[in-house]
Structure formats: C-alpha cells, structure tokens
PDBQT receptor file of N, H, CA, C and O in Angstrom, charges set to zero:
ATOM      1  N   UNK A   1     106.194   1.661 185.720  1.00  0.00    +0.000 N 
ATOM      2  CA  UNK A   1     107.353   1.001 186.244  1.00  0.00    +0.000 C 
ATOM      3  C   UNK A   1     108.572   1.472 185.452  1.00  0.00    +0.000 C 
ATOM      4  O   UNK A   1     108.529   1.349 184.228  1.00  0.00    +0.000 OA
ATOM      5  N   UNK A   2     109.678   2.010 186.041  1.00  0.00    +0.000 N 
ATOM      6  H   UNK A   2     109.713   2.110 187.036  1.00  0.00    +0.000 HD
ATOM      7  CA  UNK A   2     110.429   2.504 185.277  1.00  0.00    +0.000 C 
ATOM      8  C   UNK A   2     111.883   1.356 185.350  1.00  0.00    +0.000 C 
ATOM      9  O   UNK A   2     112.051   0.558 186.272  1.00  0.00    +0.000 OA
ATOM     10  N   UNK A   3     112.624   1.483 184.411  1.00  0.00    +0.000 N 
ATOM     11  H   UNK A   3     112.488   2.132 183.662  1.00  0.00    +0.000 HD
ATOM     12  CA  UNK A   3     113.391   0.263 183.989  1.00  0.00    +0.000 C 
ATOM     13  C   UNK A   3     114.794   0.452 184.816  1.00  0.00    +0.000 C 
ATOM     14  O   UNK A   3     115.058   1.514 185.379  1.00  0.00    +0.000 OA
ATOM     15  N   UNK A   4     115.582  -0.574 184.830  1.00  0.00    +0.000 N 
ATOM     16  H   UNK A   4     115.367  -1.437 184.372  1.00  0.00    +0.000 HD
ATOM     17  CA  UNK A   4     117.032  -0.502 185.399  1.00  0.00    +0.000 C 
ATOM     18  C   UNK A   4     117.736  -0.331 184.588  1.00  0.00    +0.000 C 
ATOM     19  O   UNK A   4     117.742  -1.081 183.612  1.00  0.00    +0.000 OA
ATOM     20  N   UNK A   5     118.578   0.708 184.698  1.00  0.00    +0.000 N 
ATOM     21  H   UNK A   5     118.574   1.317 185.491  1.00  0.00    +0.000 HD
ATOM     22  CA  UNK A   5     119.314   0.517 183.576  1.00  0.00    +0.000 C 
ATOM     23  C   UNK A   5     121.067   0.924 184.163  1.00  0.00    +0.000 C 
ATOM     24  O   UNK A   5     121.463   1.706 185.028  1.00  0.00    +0.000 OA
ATOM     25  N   UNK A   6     121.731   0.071 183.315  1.00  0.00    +0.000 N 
ATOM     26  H   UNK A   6     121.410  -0.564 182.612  1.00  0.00    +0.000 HD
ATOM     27  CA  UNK A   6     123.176  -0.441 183.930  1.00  0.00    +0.000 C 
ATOM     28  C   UNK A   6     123.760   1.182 182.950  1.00  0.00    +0.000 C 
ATOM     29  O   UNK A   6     123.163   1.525 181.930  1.00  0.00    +0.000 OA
ATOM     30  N   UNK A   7     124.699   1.802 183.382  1.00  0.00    +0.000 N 
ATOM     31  H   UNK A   7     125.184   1.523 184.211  1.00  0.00    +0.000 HD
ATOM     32  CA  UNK A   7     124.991   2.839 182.781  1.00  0.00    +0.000 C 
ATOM     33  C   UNK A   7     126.516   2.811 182.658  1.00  0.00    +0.000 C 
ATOM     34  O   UNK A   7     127.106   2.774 183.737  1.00  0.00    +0.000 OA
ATOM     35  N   UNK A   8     127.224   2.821 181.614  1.00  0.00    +0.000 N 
ATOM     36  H   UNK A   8     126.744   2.850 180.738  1.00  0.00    +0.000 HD
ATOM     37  CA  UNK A   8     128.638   3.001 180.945  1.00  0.00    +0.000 C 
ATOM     38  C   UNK A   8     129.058   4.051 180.495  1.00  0.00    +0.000 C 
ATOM     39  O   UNK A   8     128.270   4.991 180.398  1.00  0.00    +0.000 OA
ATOM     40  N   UNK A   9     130.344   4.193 180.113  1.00  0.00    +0.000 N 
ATOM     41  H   UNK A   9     130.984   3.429 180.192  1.00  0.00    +0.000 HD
ATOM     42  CA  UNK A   9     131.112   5.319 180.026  1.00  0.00    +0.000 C 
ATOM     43  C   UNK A   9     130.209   6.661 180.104  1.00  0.00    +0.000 C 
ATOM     44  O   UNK A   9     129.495   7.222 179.273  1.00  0.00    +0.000 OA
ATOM     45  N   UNK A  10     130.551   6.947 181.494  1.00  0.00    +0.000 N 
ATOM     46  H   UNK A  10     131.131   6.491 182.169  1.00  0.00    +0.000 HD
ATOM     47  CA  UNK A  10     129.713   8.104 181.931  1.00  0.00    +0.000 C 
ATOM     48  C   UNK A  10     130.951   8.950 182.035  1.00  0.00    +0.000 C 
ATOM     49  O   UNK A  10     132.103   8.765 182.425  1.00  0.00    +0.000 OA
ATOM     50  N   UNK A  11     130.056  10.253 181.383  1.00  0.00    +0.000 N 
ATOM     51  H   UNK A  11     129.120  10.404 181.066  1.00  0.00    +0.000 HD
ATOM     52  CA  UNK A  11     131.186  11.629 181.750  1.00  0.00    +0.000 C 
ATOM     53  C   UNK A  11     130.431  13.107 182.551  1.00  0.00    +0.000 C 
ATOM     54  O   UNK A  11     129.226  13.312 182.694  1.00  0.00    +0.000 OA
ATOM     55  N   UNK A  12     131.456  13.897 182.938  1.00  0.00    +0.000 N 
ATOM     56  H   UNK A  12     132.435  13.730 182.822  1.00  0.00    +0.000 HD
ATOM     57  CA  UNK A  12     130.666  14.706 184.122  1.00  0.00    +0.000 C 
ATOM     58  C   UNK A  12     130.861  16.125 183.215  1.00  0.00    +0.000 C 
ATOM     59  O   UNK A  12     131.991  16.603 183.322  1.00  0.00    +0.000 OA
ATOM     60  N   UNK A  13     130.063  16.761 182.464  1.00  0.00    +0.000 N 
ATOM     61  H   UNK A  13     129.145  16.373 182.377  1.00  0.00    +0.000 HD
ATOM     62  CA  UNK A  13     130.162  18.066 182.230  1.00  0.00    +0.000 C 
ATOM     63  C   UNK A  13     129.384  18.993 182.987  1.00  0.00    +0.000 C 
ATOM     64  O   UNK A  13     128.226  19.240 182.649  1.00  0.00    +0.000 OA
ATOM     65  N   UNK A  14     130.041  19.655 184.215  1.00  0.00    +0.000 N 
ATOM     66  H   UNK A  14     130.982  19.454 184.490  1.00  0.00    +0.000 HD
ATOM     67  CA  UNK A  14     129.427  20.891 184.810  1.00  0.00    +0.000 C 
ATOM     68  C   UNK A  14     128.766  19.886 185.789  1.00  0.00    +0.000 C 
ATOM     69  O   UNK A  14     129.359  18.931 186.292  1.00  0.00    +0.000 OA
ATOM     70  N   UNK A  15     127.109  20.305 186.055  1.00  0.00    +0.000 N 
ATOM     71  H   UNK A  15     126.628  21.081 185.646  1.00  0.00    +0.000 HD
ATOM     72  CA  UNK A  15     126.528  19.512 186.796  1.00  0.00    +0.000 C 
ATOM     73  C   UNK A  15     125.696  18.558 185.875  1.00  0.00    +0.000 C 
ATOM     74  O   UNK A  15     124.839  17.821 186.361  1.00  0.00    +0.000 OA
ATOM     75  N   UNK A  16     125.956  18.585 184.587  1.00  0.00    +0.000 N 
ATOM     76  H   UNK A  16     126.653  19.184 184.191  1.00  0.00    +0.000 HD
ATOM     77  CA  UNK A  16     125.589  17.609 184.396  1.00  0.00    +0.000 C 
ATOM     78  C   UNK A  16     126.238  15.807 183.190  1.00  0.00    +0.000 C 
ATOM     79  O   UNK A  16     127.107  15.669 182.329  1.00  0.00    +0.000 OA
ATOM     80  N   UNK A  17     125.312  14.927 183.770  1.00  0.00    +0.000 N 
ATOM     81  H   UNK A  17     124.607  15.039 184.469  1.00  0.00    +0.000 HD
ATOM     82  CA  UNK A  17     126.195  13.670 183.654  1.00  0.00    +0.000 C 
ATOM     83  C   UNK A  17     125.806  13.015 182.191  1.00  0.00    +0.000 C 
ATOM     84  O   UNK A  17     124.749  13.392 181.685  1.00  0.00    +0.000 OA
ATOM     85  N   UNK A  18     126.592  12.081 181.512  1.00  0.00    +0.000 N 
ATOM     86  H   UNK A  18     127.451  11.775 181.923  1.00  0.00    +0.000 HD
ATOM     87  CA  UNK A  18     125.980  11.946 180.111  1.00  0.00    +0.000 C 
ATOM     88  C   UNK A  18     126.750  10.384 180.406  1.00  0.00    +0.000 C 
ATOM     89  O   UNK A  18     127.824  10.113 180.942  1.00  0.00    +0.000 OA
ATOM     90  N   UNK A  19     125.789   9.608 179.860  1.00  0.00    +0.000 N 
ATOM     91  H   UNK A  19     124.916   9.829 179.424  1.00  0.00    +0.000 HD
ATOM     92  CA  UNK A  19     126.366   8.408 179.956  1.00  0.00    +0.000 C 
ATOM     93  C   UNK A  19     125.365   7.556 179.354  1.00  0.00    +0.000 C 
ATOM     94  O   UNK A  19     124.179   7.862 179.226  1.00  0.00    +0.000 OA
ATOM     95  N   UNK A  20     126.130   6.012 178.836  1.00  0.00    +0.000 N 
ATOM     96  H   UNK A  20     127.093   5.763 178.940  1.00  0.00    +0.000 HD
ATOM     97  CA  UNK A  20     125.425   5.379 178.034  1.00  0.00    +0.000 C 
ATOM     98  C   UNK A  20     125.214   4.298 178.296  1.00  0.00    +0.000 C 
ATOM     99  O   UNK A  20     126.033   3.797 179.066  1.00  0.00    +0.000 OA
ATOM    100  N   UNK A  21     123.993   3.353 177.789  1.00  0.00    +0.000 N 
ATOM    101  H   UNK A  21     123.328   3.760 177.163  1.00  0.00    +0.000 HD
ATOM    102  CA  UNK A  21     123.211   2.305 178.249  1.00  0.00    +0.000 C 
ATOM    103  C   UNK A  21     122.072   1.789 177.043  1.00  0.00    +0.000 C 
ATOM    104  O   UNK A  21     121.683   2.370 176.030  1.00  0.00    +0.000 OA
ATOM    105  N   UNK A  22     121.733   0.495 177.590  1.00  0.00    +0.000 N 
ATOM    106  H   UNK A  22     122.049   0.022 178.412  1.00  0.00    +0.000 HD
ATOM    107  CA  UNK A  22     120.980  -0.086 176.353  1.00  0.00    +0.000 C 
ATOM    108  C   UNK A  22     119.480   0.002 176.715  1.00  0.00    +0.000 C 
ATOM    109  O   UNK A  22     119.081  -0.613 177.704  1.00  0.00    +0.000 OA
ATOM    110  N   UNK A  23     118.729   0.650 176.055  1.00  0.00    +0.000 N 
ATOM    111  H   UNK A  23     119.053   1.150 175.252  1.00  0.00    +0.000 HD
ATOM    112  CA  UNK A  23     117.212   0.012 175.980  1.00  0.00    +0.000 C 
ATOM    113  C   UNK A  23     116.571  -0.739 175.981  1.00  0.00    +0.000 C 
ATOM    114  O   UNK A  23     117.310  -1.657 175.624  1.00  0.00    +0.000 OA
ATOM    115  N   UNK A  24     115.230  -1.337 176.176  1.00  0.00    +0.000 N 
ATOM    116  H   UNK A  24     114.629  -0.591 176.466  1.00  0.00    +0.000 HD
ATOM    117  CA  UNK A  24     115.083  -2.563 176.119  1.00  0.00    +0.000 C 
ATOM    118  C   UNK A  24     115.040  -3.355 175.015  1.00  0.00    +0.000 C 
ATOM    119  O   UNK A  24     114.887  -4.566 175.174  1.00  0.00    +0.000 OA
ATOM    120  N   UNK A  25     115.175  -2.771 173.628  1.00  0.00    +0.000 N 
ATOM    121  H   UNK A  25     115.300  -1.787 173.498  1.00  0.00    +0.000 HD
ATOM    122  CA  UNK A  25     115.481  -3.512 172.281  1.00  0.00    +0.000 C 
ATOM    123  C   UNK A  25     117.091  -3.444 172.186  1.00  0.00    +0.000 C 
ATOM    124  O   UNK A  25     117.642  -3.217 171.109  1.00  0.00    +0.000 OA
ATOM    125  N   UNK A  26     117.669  -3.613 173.147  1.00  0.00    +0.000 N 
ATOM    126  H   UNK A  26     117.221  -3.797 174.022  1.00  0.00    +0.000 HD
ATOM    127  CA  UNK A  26     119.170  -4.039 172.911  1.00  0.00    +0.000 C 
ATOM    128  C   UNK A  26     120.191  -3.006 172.428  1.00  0.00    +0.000 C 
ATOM    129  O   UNK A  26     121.396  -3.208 172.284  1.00  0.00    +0.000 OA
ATOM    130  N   UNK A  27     119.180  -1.284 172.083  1.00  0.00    +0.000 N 
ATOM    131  H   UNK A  27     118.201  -1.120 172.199  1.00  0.00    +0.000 HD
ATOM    132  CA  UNK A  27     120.335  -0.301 171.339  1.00  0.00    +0.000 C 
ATOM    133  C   UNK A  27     120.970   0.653 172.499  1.00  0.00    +0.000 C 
ATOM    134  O   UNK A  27     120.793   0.800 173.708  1.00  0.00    +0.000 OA
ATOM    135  N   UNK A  28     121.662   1.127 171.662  1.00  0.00    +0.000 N 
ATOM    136  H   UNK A  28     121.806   1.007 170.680  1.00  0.00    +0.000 HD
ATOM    137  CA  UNK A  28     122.751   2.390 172.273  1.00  0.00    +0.000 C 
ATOM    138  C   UNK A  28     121.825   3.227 172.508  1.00  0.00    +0.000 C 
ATOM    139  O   UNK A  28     121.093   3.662 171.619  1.00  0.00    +0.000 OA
ATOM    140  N   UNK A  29     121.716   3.659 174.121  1.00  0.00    +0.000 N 
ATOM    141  H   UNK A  29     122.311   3.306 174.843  1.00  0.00    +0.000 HD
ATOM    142  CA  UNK A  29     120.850   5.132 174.307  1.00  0.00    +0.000 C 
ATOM    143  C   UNK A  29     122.042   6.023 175.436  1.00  0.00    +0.000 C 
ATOM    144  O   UNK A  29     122.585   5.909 176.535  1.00  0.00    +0.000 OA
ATOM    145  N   UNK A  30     121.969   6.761 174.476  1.00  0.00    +0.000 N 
ATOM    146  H   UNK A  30     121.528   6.854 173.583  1.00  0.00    +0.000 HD
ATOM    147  CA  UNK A  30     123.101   7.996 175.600  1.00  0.00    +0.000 C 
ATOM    148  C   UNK A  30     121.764   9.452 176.425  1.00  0.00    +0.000 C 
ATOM    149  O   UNK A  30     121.271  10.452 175.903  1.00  0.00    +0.000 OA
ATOM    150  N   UNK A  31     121.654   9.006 177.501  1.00  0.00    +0.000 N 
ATOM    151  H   UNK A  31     122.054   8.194 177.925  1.00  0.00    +0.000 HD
ATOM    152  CA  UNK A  31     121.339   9.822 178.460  1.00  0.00    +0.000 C 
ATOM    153  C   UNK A  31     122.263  11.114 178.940  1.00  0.00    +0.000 C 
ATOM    154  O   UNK A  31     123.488  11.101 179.058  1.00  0.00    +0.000 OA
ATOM    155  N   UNK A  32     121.343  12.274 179.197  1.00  0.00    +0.000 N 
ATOM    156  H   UNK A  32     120.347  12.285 179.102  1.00  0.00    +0.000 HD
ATOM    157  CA  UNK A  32     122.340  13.640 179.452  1.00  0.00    +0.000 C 
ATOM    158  C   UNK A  32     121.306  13.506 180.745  1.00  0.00    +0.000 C 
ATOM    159  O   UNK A  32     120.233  12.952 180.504  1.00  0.00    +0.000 OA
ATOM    160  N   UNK A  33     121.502  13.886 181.852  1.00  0.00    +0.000 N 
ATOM    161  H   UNK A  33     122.373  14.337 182.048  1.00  0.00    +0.000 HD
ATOM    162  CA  UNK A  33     121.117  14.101 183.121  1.00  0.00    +0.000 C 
ATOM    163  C   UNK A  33     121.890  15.695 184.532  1.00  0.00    +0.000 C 
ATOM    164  O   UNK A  33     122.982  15.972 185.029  1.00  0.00    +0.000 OA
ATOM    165  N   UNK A  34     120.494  16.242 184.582  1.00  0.00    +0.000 N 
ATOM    166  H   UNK A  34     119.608  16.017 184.178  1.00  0.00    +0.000 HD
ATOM    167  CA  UNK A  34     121.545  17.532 185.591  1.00  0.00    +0.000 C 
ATOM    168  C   UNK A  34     121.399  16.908 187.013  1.00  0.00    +0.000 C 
ATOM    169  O   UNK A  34     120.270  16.543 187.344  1.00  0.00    +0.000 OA
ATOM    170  N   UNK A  35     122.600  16.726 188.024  1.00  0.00    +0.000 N 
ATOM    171  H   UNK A  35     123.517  17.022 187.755  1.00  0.00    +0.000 HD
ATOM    172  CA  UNK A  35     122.708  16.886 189.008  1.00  0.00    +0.000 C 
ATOM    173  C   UNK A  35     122.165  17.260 190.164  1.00  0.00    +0.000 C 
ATOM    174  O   UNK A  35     121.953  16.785 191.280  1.00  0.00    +0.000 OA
ATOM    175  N   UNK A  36     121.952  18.542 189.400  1.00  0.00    +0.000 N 
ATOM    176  H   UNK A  36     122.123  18.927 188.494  1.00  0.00    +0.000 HD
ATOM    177  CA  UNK A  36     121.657  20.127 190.652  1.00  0.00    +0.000 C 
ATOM    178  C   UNK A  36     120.394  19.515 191.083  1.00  0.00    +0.000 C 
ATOM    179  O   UNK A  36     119.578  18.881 190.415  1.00  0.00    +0.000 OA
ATOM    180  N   UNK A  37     120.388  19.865 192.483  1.00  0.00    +0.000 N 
ATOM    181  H   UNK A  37     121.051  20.381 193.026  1.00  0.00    +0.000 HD
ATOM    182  CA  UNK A  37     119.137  20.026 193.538  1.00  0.00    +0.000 C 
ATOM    183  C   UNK A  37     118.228  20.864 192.382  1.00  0.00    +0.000 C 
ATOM    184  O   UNK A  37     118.406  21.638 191.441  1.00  0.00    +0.000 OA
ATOM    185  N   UNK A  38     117.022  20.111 193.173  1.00  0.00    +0.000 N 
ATOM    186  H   UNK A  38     116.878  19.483 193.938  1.00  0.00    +0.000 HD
ATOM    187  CA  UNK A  38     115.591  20.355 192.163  1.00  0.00    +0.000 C 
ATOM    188  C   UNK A  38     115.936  20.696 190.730  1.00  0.00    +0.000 C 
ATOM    189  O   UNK A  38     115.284  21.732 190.860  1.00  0.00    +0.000 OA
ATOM    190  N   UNK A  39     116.184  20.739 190.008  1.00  0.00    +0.000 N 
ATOM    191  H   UNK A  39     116.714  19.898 189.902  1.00  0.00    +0.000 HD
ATOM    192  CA  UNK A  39     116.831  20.983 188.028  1.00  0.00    +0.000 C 
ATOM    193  C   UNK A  39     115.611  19.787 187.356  1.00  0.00    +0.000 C 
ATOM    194  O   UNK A  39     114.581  19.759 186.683  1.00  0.00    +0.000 OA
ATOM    195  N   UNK A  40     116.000  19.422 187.651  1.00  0.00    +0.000 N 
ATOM    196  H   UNK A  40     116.837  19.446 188.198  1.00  0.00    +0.000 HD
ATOM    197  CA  UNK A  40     114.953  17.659 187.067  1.00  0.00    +0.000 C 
ATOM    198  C   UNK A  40     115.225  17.410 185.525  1.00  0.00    +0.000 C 
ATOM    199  O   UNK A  40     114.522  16.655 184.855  1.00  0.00    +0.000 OA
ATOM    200  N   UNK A  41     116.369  18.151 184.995  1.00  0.00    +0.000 N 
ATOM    201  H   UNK A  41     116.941  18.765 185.540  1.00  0.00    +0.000 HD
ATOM    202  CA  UNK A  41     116.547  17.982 183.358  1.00  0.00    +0.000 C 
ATOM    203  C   UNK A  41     117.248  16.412 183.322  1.00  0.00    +0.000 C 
ATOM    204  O   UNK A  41     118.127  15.973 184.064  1.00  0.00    +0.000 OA
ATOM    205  N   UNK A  42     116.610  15.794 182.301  1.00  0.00    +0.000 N 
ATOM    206  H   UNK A  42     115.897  16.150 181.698  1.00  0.00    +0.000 HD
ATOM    207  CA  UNK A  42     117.431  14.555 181.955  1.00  0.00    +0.000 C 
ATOM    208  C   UNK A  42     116.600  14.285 180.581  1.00  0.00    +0.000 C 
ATOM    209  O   UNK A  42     115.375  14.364 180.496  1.00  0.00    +0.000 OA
ATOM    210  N   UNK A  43     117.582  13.916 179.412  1.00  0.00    +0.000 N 
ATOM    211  H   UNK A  43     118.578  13.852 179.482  1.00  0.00    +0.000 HD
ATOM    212  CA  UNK A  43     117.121  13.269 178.143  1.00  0.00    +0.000 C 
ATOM    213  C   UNK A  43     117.611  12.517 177.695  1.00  0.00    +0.000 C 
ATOM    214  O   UNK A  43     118.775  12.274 178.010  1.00  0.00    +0.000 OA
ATOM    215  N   UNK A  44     116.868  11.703 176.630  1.00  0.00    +0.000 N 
ATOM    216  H   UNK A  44     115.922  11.900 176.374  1.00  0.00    +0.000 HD
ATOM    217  CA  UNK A  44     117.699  10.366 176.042  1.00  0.00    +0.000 C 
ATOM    218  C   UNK A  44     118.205  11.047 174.493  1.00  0.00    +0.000 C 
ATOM    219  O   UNK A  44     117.480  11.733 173.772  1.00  0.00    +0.000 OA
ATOM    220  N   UNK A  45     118.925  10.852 174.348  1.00  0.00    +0.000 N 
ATOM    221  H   UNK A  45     119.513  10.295 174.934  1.00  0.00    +0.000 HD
ATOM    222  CA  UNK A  45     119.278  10.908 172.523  1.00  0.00    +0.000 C 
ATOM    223  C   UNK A  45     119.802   9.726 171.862  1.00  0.00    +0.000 C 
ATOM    224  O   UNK A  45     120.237   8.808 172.558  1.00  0.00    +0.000 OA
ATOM    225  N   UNK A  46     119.809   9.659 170.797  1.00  0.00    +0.000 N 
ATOM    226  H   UNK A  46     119.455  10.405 170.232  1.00  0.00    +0.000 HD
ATOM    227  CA  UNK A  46     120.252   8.549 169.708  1.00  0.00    +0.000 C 
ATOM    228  C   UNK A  46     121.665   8.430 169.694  1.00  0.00    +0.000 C 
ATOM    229  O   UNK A  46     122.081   7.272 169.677  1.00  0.00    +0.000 OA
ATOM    230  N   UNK A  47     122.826   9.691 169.698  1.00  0.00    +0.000 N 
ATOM    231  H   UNK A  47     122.488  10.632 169.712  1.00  0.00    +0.000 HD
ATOM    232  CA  UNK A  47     123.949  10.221 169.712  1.00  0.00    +0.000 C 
ATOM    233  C   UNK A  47     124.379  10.458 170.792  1.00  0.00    +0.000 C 
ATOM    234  O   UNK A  47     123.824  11.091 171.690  1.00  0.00    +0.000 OA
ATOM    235  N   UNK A  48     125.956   9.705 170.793  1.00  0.00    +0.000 N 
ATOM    236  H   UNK A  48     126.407   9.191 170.064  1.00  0.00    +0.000 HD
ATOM    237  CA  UNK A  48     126.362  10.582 171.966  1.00  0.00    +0.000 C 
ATOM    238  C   UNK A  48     126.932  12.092 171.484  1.00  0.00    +0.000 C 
ATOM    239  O   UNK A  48     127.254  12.696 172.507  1.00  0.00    +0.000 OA
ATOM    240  N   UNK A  49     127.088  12.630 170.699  1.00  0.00    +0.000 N 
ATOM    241  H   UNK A  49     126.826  12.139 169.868  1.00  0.00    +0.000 HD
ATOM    242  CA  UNK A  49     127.617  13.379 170.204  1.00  0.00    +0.000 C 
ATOM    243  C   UNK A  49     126.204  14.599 170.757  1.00  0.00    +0.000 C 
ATOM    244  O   UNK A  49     126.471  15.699 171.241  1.00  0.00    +0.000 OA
ATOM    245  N   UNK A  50     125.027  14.186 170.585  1.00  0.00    +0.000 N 
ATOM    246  H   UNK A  50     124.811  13.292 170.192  1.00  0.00    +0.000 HD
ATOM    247  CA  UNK A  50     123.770  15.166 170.867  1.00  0.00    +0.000 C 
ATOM    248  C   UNK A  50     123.991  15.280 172.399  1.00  0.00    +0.000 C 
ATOM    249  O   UNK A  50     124.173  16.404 172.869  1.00  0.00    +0.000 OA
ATOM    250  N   UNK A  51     123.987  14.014 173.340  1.00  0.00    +0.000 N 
ATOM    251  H   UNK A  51     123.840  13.102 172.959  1.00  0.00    +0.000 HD
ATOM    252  CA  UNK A  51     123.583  14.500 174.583  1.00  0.00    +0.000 C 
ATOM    253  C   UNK A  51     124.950  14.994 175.039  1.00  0.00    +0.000 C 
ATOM    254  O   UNK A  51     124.796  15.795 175.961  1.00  0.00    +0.000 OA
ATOM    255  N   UNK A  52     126.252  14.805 174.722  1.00  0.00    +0.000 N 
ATOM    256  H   UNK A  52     126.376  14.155 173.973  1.00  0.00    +0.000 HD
ATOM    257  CA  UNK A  52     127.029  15.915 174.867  1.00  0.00    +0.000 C 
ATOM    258  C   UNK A  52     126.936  17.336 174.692  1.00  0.00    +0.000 C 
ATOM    259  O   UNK A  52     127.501  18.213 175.344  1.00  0.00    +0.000 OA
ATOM    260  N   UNK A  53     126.296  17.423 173.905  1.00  0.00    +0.000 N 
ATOM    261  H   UNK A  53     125.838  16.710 173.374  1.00  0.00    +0.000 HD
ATOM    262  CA  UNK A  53     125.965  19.091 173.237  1.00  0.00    +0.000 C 
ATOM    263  C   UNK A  53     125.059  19.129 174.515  1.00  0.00    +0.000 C 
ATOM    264  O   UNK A  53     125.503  19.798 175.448  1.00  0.00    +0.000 OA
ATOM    265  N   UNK A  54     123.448  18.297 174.747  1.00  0.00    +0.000 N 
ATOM    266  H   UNK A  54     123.088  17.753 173.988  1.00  0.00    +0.000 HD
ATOM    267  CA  UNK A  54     122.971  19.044 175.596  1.00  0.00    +0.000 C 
ATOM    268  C   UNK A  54     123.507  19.600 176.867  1.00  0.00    +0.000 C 
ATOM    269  O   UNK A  54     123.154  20.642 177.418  1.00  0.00    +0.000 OA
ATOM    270  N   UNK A  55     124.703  18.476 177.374  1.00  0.00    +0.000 N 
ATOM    271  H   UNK A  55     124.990  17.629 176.927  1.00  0.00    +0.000 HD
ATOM    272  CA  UNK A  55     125.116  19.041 178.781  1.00  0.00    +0.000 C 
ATOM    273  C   UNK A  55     125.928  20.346 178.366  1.00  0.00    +0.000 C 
ATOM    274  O   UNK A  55     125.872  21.409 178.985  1.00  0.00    +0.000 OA
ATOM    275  N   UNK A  56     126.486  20.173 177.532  1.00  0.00    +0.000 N 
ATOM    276  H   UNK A  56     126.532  19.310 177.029  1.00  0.00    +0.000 HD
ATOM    277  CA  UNK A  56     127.493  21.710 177.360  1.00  0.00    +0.000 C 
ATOM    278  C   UNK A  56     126.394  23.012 177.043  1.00  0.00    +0.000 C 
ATOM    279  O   UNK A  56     126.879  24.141 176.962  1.00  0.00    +0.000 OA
ATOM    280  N   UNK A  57     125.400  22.888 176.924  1.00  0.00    +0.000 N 
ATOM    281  H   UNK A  57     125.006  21.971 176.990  1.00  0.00    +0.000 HD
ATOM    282  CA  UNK A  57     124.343  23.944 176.736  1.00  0.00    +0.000 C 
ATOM    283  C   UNK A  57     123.308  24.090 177.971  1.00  0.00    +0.000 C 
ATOM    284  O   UNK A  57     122.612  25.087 178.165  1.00  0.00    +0.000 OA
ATOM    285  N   UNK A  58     123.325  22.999 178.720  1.00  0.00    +0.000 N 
ATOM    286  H   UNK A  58     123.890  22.190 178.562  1.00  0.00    +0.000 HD
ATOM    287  CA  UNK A  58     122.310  22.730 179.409  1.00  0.00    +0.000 C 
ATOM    288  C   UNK A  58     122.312  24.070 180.780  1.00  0.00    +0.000 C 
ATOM    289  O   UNK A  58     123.260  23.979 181.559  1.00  0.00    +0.000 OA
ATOM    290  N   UNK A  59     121.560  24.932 180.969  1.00  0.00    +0.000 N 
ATOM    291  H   UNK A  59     120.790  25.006 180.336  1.00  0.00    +0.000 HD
ATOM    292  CA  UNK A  59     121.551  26.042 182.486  1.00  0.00    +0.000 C 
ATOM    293  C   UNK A  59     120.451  25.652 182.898  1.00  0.00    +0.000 C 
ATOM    294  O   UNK A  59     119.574  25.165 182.184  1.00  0.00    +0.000 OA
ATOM    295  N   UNK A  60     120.373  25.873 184.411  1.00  0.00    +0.000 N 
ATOM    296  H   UNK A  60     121.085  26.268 184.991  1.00  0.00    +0.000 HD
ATOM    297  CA  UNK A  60     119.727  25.786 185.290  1.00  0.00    +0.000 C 
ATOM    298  C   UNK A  60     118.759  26.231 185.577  1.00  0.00    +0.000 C 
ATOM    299  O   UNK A  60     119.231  27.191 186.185  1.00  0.00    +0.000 OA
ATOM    300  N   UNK A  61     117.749  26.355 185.660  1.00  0.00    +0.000 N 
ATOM    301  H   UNK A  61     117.365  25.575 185.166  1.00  0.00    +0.000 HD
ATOM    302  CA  UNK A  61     116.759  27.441 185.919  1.00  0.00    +0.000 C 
ATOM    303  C   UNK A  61     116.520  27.909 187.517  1.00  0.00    +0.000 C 
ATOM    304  O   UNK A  61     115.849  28.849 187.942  1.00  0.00    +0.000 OA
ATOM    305  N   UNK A  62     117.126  27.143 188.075  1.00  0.00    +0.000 N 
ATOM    306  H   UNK A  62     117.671  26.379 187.730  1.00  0.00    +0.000 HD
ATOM    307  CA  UNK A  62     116.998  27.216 189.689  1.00  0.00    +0.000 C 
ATOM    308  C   UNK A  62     117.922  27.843 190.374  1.00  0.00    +0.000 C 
ATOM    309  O   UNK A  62     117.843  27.910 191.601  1.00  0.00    +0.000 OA
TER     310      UNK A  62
C-alpha cells in the first residue's frame, strides 16, 4: 500500500520535479521525480540540496 503524501514547495528542473513532504514519522523528505513518458526515475533524499543535484544531473535513458 503505498502512502499519500501532500507535497510542498515543489520546483520544476527540466523534466524533472523536486518537492517536499513529510513521512510517516513526521520528517522532511524531499523527493526528485522525472516526468518523461516511461523514465520511471524518482528518489527520496534527506536534503533538499541532494535531490536538487539529482534533477540537475538526472538524463533520460529513453
């Protein structure tokens, strides 16, 4: 079962989206997520400062 999660200050680098939200122990989790048709990249990091980096690095394989 995968969780709901309410998502805040979201930003759009390229095709992909980075935005932040709480876990279910109440912390800061910043998600990086790609867009693009079939891509399927999305990660959580501790930092927003990391999942920024991933979208600015992040290519496509498709």
């Amino acid at each position: 079962m995968s969780a709901y999660r309410r998502f805040r200050n979201r930003l759009r680098i390229g095709p992909v989206e980075v935005a932040t939200s709480y876990d279910g122990r109440g912390r800061d989790v910043h998600t990086a997520a790609c867009t693009a048709p079939r891509c399927g990249f999305s990660a959580d990091y501790d930092s927003r400062a990391a999942a920024e980096l991933a979208a600015r690095t992040h290519r496509c394989k498709v």
